[in-house]
LOBA-154761 format. One record per atom (N, C-alpha, C): residue in one letter; x, y, z. Coordinates in steps of 0.001 Angstrom, whole numbers, padded with zeros to 6 digits, always signed. Atoms other than C-alpha are relative to their C-alpha. Last residue first. Layout:
! residues N
AXYZ/...
***
This chain:
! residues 108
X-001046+000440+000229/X+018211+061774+017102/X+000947+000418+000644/X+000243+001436-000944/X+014594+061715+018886/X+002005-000213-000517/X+000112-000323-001739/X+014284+065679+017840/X+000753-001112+000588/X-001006-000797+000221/X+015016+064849+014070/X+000349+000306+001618/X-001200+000360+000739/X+012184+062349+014433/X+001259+000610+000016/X+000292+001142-000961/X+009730+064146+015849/X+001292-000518-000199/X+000016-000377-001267/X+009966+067058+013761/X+000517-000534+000714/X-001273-000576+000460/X+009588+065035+010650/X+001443+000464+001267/X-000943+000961+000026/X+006774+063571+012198/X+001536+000576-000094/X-000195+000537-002204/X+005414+066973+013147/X+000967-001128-000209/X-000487-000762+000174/X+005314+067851+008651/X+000603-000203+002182/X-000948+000348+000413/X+004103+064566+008147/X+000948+001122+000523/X-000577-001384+000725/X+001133+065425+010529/X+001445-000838-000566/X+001550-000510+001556/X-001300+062102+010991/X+000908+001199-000358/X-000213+000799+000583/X+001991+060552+013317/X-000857+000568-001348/X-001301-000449+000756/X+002245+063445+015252/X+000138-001061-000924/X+000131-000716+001029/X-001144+062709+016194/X+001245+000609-000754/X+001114+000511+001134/X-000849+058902+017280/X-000314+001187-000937/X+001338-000292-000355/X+002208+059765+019648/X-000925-000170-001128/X+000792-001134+001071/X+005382+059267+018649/X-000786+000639+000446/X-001129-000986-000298/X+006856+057402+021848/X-000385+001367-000428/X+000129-000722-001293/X+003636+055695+022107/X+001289+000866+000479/X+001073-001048-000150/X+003436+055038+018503/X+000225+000578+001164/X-000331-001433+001196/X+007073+053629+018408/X-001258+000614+000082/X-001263-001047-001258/X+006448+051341+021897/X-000099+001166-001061/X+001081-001252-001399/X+002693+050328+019917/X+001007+000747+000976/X+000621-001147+000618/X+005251+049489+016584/X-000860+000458+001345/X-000745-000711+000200/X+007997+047283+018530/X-001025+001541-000481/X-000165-000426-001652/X+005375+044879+020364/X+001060+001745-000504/X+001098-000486-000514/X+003984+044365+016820/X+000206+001108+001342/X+000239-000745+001215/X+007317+043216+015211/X-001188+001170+000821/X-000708-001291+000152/X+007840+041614+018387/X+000079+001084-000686/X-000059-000795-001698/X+005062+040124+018349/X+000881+000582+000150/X+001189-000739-000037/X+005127+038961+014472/X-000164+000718+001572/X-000052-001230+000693/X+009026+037807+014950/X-001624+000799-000176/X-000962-000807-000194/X+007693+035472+017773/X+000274+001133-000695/X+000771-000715-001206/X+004787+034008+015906/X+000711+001206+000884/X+000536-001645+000688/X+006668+033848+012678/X-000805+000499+001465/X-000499-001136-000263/X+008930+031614+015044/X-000427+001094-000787/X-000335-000655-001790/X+006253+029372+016353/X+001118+001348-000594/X+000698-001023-000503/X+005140+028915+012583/X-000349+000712+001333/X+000465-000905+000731/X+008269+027924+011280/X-000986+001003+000515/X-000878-000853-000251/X+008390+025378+013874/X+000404+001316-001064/X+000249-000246-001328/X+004915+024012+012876/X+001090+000799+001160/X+000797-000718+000017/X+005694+023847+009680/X-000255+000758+001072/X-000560-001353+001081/X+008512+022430+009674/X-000360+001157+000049/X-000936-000063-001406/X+007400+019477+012276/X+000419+000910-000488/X+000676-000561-000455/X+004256+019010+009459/X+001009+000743+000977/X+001207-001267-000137/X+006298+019079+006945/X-000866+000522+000658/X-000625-001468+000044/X+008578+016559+008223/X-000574+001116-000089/X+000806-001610-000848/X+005643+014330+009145/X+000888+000922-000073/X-001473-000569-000973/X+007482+011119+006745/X-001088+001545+000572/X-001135+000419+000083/X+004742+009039+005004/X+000826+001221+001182/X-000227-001116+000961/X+000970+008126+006066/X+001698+000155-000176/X+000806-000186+000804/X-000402+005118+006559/X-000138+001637-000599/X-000334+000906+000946/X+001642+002990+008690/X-000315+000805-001452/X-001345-000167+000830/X+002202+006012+011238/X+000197-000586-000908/X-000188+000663+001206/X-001401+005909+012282/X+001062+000169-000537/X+000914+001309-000575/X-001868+007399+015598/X-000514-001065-001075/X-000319+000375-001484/X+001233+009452+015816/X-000766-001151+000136/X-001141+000743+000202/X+000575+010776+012081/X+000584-000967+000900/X+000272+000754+000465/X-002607+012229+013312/X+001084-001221-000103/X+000706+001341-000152/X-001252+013725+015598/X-000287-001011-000378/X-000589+000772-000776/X+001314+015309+013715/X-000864-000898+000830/X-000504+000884+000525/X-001155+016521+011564/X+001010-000740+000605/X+001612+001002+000339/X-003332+017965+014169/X+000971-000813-000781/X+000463+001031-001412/X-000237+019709+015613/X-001027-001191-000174/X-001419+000951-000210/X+001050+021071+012263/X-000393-000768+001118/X+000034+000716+000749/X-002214+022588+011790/X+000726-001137-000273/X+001452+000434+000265/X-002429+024495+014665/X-000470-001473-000722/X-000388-000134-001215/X+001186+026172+014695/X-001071-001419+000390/X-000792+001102+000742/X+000361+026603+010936/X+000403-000565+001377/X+000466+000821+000833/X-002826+028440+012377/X+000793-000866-000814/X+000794+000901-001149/X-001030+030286+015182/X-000626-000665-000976/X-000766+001095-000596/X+001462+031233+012276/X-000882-000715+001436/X-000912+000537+000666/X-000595+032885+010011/X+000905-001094+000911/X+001459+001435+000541/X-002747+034382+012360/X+000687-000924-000763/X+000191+001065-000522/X+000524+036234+013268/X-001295-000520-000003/X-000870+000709-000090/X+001847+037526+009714/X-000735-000630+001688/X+000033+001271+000792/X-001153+039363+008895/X+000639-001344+000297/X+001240+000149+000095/X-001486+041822+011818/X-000162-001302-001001/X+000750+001429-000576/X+002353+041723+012987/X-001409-000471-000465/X+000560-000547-000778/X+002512+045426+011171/X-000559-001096+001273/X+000814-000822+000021/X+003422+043996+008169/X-000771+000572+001320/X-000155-001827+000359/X+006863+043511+008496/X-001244+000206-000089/X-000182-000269-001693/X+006155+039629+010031/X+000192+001944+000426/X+001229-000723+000143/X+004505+038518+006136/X+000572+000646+001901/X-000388-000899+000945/X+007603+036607+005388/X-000837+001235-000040/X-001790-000539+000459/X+008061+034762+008206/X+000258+001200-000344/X-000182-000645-001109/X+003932+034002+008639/X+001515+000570+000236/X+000544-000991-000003/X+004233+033165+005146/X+000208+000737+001070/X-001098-001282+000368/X+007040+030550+005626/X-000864+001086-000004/X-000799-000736-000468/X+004516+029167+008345/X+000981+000561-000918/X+000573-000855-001239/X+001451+029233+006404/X+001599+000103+000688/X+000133-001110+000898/X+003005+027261+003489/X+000077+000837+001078/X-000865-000931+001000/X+004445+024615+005800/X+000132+001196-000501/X-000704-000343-000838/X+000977+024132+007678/X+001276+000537-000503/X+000346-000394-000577/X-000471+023630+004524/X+000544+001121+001128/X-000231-000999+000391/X+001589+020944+003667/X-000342+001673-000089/X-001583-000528-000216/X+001009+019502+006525/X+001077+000429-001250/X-000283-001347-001082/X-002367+019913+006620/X+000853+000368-000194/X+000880-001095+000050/X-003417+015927+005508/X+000705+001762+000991/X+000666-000268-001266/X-000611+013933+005881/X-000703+001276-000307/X-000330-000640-000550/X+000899+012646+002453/X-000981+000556+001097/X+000185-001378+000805/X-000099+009201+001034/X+000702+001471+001294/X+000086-000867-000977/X+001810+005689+001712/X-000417+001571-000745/X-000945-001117+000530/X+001287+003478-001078/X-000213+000914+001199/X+000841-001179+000000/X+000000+000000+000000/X+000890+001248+000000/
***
């Protein structure tokens, strides 16, 4: 019998390089992204755990799933970094380009 691939775990994979690659946007995209390859990788590893005859190698899911712990990380920090920079900024010096500027030149 032909061993097939584990439901997810490719999947999971995708999702975590995304979550990686997606960690500049403002954390908002990038961590859903990885709690859901995080997610996915776990189910498929299960699975895999309780039928090992019948599916083939869980790399992808164990890939995935570490992948998507560290988009998690870089996304929080990413995140944790922009509400310190607003709250340094402040939210309306941020709407004036001409304040930013300001701001900025001040902070150097």
């Amino acid at each position: 019998m032909e061993r097939s691939t584990l439901p997810n775990s490719t999947a999971s994979l995708v999702l975590g390089i995304l979550s990686i690659i997606t960690c500049c946007c403002y954390g908002i995209i990038g961590l859903p992204m990885g709690i859901i390859a995080v997610v996915l990788g776990n189910k498929a590893i299960k699975i895999f755990n309780k039928n090992p005859e019948l599916y083939s190698s869980p790399s992808n899911a164990k890939t995935g799933k570490v992948l998507g712990i560290i988009g998690i990380i870089f996304n929080v920090i990413f995140l944790a970094y922009v509400i310190w920079f607003i709250s340094i900024i402040g939210w309306t010096v941020l709407q004036d380009p001409q304040l930013l500027q300001e701001k900025l030149l001040d902070l150097q």
